[in-house]
N, C-alpha and C positions, 0 to 999 in steps of 0.2 A: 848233761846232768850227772851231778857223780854217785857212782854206786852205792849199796848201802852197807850196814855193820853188822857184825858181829860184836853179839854183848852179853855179858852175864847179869844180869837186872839182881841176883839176890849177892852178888857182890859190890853192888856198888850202893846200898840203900842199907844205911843203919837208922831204927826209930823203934820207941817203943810206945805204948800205946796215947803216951802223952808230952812225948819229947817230940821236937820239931824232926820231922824225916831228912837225915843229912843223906844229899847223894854225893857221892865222891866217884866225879866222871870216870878219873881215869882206871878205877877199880873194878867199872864196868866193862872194860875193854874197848871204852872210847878213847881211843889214845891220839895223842895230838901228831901234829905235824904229818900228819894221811893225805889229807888235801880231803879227804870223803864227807859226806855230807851227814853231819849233825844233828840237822832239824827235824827228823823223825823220830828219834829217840827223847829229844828231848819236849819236844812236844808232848809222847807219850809221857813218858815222866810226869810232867804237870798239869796231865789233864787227869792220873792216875792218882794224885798226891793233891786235887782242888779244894780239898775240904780240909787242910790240915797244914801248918806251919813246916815251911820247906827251905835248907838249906845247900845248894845245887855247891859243890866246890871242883874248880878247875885247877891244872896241875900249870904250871909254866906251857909257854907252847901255843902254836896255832888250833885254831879250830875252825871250818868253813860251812858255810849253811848256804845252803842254795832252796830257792821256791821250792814251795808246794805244787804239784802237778797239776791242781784243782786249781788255785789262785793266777798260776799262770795261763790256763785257758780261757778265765775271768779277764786277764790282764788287769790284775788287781794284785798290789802286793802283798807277801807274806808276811807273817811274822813268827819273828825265830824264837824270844819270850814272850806267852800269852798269858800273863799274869792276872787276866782279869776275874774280878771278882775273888784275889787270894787274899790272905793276912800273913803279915808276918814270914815274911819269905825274902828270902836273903842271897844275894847271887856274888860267888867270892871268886877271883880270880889271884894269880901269884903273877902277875905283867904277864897274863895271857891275849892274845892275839884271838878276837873276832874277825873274823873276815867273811866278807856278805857277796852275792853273786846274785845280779840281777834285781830284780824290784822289790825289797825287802824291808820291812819297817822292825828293826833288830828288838824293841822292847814296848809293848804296848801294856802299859798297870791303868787299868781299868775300872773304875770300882772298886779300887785294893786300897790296903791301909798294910803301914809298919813294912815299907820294903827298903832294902837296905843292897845296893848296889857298889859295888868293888873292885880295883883289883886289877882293870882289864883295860882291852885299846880295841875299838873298832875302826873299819875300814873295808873299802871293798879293793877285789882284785883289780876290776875296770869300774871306776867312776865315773859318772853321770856329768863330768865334767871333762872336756880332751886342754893339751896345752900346748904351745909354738911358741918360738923363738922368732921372733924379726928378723933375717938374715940381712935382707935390702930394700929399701923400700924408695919409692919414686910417685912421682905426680900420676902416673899411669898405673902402678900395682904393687904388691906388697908380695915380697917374697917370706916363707915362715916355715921353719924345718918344725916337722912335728914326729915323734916317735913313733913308728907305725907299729913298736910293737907293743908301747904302755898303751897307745891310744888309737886303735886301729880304725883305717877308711878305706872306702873308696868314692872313685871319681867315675860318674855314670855319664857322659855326654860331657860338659860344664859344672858340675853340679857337685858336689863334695858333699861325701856320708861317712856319720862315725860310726862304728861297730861297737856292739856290748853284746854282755851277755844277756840274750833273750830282748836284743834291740837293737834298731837301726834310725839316726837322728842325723839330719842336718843341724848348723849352727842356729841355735833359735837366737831371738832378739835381748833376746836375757842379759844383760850386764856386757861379759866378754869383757873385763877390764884391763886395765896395764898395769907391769908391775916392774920396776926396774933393776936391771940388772944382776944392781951388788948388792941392793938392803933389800929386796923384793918387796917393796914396797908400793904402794898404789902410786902413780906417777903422778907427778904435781901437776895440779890443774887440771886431771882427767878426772870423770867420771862413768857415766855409763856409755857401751858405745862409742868411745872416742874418736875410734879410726874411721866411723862413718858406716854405710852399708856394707861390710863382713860380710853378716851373714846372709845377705842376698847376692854377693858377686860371684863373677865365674870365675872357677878355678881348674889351671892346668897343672898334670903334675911332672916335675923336675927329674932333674937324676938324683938316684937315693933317698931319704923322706924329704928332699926340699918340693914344696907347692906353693903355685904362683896364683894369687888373689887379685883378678884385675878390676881396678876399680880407682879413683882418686880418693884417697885418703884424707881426713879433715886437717889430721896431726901430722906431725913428724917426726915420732919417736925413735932414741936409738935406736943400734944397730944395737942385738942383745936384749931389747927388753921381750918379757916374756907378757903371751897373752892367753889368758883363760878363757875356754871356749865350751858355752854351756851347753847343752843339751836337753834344757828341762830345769823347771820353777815349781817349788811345791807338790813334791811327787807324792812324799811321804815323811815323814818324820824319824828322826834316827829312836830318840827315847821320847815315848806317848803319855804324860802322864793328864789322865781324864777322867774326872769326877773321882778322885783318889786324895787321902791323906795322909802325911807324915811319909814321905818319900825322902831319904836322901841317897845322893851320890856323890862317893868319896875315891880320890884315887883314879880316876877315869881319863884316858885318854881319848878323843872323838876326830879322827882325823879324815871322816867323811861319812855324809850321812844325805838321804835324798831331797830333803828341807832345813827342817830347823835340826839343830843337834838336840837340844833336849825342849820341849814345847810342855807347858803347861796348862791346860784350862779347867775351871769349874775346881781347883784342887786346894785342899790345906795344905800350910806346911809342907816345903818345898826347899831342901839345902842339897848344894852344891860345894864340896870342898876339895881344891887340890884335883879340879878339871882342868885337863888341856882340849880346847876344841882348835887345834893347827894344822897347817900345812904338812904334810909327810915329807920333810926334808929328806928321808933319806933315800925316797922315791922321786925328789928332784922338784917335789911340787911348789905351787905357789899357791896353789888353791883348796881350803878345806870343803865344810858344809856347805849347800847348796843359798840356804836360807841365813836366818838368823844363827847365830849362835845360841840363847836361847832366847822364851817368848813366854811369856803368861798373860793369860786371859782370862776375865772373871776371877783370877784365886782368893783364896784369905789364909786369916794367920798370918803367917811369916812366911819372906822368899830369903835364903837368905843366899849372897856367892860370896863364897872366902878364898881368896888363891885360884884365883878362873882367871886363866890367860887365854887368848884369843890372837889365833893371823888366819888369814886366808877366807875365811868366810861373806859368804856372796850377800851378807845383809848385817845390819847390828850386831853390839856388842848382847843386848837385852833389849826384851822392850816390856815394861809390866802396864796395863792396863786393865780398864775394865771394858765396856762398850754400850754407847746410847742405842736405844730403842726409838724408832721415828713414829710418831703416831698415828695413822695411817688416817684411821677413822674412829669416832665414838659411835659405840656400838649400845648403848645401855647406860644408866644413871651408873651404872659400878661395872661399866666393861669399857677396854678400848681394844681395838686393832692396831696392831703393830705391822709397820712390813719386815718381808724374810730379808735374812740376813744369815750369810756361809756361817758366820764366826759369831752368832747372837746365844750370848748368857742366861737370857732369861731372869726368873724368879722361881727358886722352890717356895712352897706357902710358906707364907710366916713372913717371909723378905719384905723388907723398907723399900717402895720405889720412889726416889725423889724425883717432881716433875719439875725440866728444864724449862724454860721459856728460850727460844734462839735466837731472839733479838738480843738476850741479851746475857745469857748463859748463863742466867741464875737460878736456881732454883725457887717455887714458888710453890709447892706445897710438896709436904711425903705424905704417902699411903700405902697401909700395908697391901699386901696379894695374898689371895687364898685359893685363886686357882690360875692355871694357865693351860690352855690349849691348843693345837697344832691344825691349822686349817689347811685344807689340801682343796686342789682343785684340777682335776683332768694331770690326775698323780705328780703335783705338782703343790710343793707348798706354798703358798699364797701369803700367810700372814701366820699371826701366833692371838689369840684373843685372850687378854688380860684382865683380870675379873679381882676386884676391889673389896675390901670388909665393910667399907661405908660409901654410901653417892659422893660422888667428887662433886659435883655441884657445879661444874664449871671450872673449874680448876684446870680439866686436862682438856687440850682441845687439839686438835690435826693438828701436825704441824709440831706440837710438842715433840719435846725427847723424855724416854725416862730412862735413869738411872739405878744400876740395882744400891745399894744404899751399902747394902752388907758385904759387897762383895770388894773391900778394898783393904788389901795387906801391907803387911805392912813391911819394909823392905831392907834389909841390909846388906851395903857391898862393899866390902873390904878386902884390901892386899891383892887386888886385881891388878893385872897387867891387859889393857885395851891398848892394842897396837894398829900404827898406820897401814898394816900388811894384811886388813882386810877391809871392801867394801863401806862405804854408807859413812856411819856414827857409831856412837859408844853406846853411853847406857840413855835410853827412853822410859822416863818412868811420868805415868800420871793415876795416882790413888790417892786417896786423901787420907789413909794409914801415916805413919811416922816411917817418914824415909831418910836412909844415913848412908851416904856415901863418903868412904875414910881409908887413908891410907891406902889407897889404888896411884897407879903410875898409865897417864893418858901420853897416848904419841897417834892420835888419829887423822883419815884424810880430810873427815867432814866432822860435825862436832863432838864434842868429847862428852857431852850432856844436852840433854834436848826434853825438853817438858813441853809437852803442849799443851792437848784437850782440842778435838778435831771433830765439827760435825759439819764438817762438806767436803770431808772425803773418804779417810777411813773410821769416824764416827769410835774413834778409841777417846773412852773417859778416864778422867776426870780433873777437877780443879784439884791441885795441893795445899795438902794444911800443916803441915810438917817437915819441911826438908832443911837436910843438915851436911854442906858438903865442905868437908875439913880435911887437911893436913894429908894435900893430895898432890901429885907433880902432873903439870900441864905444858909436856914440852911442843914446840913445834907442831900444836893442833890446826886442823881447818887449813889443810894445806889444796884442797880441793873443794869444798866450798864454796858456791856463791849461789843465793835465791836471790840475787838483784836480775840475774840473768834466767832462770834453769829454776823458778819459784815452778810448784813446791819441792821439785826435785833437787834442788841445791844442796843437798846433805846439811841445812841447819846458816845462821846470820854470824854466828861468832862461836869461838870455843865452850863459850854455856850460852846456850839458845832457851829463853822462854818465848814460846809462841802459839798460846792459846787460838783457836779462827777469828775468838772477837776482836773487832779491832776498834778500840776506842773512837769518840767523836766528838766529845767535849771535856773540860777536866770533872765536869762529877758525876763519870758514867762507871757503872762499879766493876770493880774489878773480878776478876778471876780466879786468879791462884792467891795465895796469902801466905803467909811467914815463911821465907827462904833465905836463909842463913849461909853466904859462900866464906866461910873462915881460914884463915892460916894456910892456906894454900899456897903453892908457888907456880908462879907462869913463868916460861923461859918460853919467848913469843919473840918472832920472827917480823910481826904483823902488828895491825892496830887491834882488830876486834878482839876484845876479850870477853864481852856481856852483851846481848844482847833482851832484854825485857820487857814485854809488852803484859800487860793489865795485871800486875804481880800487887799487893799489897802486904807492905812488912818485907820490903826485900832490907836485906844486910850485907853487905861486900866488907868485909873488914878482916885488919890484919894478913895480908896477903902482900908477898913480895912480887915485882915485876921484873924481870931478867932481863935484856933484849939479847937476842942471837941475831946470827946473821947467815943462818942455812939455808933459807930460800928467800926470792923477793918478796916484798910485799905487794898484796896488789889489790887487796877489797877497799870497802867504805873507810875513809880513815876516820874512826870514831872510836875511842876504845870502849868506851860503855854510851850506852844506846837505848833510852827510854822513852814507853811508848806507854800513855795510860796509869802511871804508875804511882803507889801513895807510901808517905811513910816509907821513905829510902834514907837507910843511910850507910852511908862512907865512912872510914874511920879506919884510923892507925895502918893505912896500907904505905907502902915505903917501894919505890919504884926505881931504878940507874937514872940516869941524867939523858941518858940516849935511846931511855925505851918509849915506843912509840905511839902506843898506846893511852895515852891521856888524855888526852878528848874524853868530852861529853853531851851527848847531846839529848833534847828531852822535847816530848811531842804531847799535846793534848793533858797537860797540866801543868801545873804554877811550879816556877822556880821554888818556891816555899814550899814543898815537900820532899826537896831533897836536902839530909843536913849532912856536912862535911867535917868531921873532928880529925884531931893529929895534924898527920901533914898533908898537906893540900894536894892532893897527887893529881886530882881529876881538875881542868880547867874547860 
């Protein structure tokens, strides 16, 4: 643990009784590049400053924060901004260096409104992630130089352990992906776990950091490619923003963080401008965040990413949703039971809950909430009990889902860079807010867009009534990819995957999602699939150019669009090479007569 500081608190704090309290760190005699620990001071600071508009400014230079002494005897992590329940507080950096030590969730806004983040780059010294190189590998074992000193182990018997600060981990079953050599890129055709049991083989160790991993291996990857070796799934969250609105973060670099890099839930208005959530190249790495890059859950208002580029990250580009409610039991003419759920929304009073039906994922009645309660049972939460302004009368029964009605934002993502150089897919969105995805550049392993609506697995809502995806480049997407083998974990059917759970059964079973507009876009595709779409109504493919490349083989369903369920389709003015491969069409569980084809005939 590093020592503590010396400070002058009446130097570093200019405020008068109604102007926001500016702290100017390094006035304080917190001066950077010490290596000493941070998080004491500034915690005081903000717990000194809760009731009052606070604007914290850092100089250039590092700064390091290590646990709270309390939180690590909990084995619970710390957090180094605890903004919660603040207004109006503003954190500015000049390309200052965070750097985190041990189990640490760097910014938790809580309850806060008008926060306004800047300026800076997180990072830990030892992340929750270690990484190797392939040296040799054979039918009997995998040889893999790993750094002992960015990423420290030892070998107890057979058994290989990573060292951090304030932890010791074997390789858990977590991803562990491949990344190849020169572009560090997710290696074609891999996805999770490639090279087979890892992290259960014995491992001897070599001369110098080479360690030999015996086991037969599924793959064969070069000599060179590098692999990411986790150590933990959802630890914590790098930036927490929870039941909070009008958050943005500008200028921000995220180059490792214990889950997602920046999560969302329960929150208004939420921008992201001119984030980097990457790899720390100049640490060698290949691997960023643990998790998502980011995540919203239940929000409203607007999400919006402007200039968010993304490599290295152990899960999606984004993923915005809401989440169904299962209905456990009817408890009363105007109450039902819900079962618990980690990640459940709820309803504050007043909210719309619309009831699903799951045959057939329609909605069949809304009704407002005016109460909700937390049942607990041998200290254990059991259920949530939902209490109505009028008897439903039958309407909700077991077995239903409800949906919070109010809780779907509405979304913009522009001038994004989603790179194949991390994990999973790109952007996951299902609200039924107005959603614009425009002027982003996709190069992903699994799909570059992915809609669903899921309630038999992770029960993330809902159907789309708005989506608008234009004047975007789609190079060499879905190079990893395939649910014909690896369902549902195939990272996605085609480079835009809609794939709601319902799956159609006749042509006049209704549909799901409605109006989705994929305009003016360019594909430079290596492959056939380009669409794939099940129970979409009002879908649009038009004006979109077809490239073909020739960067990897192709090797999925050759279909280029792929209809399942779907009404009111149309094709028009797309314009494709002579050689690109993707032209097929195929269409399941409806009439040829609602798909119409204007311009040039590109789809046969």
């Amino acid at each position: 643990m590093a020592a503590g500081l010396m400070f002058s608190p009446e130097k570093a704090v200019v405020a008068s009784e109604t102007a926001p309290v500016v702290i100017r760190v390094a006035d304080s005699g917190l001066m950077p590049n010490t290596r000493l620990n941070v998080e004491p001071m500034i915690r005081k600071w903000l717990r000194t400053h809760r009731d009052r508009p606070v604007h914290l400014v850092f100089p250039a230079g590092r700064y390091d924060f290590w646990p709270h002494h309390r939180d690590e005897a909990l084995f619970a992590p710390s957090v180094a901004f605890d903004l919660t329940g603040m207004k109006n507080v503003t954190v500015t950096g000049a390309g200052t260096a965070f750097v985190f030590h041990g189990r640490m969730m760097p910014f938790r806004i809580d309850h806060a409104a008008d926060i306004r983040l800047e300026g800076f780059s997180i990072d830990w010294d030892r992340p929750f992630v270690s990484q190797g190189q392939i040296v040799s590998i054979t039918d009997d074992y995998v040889d893999m130089s790993i750094d002992s000193r960015a990423y420290p182990y030892e070998i107890v018997g057979d058994s290989i352990f990573f060292l951090g600060e304030g932890w010791r981990s074997p390789i858990t079953k977590n991803y562990n992906n491949l990344y190849d050599k020169d572009r560090k890129e997710i290696v074609y055709q891999t996805r999770d776990n490639p090279l087979g049991d890892l992290p259960g083989a014995p491992a001897t160790k070599l001369d110098g950091d080479l360690v030999r991993f015996h086991f037969r291996p599924k793959v064969t990857p070069e000599v060179g490619t590098f692999v990411a070796l986790y150590h933990g799934a959802y630890i914590t969250d790098g930036i927490l923003v929870i039941n909070s609105e009008r958050v943005e973060i500008v200028d921000v670099t995220i180059y490792h963080t214990l889950s997602c890099g920046v999560s969302g839930y329960r929150s208004t208005d939420i921008s992201l401008k001119n984030v980097q959530i990457i790899a720390n190249e100049a640490k060698g790495r290949v691997f960023s965040v643990i998790a998502d890059a980011t995540h919203f859950n239940g929000c409203k208002g607007t999400i919006v990413m402007d200039g968010v580029t993304m490599t290295g990250a152990g899960d999606d580009f984004t993923n915005v949703h809401g989440m169904y409610a299962p209905v456990d039991s009817v408890t009363g003419d105007r109450s039902v039971m819900v079962k618990p759920n980690a990640r459940y929304i709820g309803f504050d009073e007043g909210e719309i809950a619309w009831v699903i039906d799951t045959l057939t994922m329609q909605p069949k009645d809304s009704i407002r909430v005016v109460g909700q309660e937390t049942v607990w049972h041998d200290g254990k939460v059991v259920g949530y009990r939902v209490t109505f302004d009028r008897p439903h009368r039958g309407a909700v029964s077991a077995g239903d889902l409800l949906e919070n009605a109010d809780r779907n934002p509405d979304v913009f993502i522009r001038n994004c860079r989603v790179l194949k150089r991390h994990r999973a897919r790109g952007i996951l969105v299902t609200t039924a807010g107005k959603v614009v995805i425009e002027h982003n550049y996709f190069n992903t392993a699994g799909a570059a867009i992915l809609i669903e609506g899921d309630t038999d697995l992770w029960y993330e809502s809902g159907g789309v009534r708005d989506v608008l995806i234009s004047n975007n480049v789609f190079e060499n997407c879905y190079t990893s990819g395939n649910n014909i083998i690896d369902s549902p974990w195939g990272w996605g059917e085609g480079v835009i995957t809609i794939t709601p759970s319902i799956r159609p059964v006749r042509p006049d079973f209704p549909t799901f999602h409605r109006n989705i507009r994929i305009m003016e876009n360019t594909f430079r595709h290596y492959d056939h699939a380009i669409l794939y779409a099940r129970s979409v109504s009002g879908l649009v493919f038009a004006k979109n150019r077809l490239l073909r490349t020739f960067d990897y083989e192709p090797f999925y369903r050759p279909v280029g669009i792929y209809l399942d369920g779907c009404k009111a389709v149309t094709l028009a003015d797309n314009e494709a090479d002579d050689d690109f491969l993707g032209k097929s069409i195929h269409f399941e569980h409806m009439p040829k007569r609602e798909i119409t084809q204007r311009g040039q005939r590109v789809f046969k």
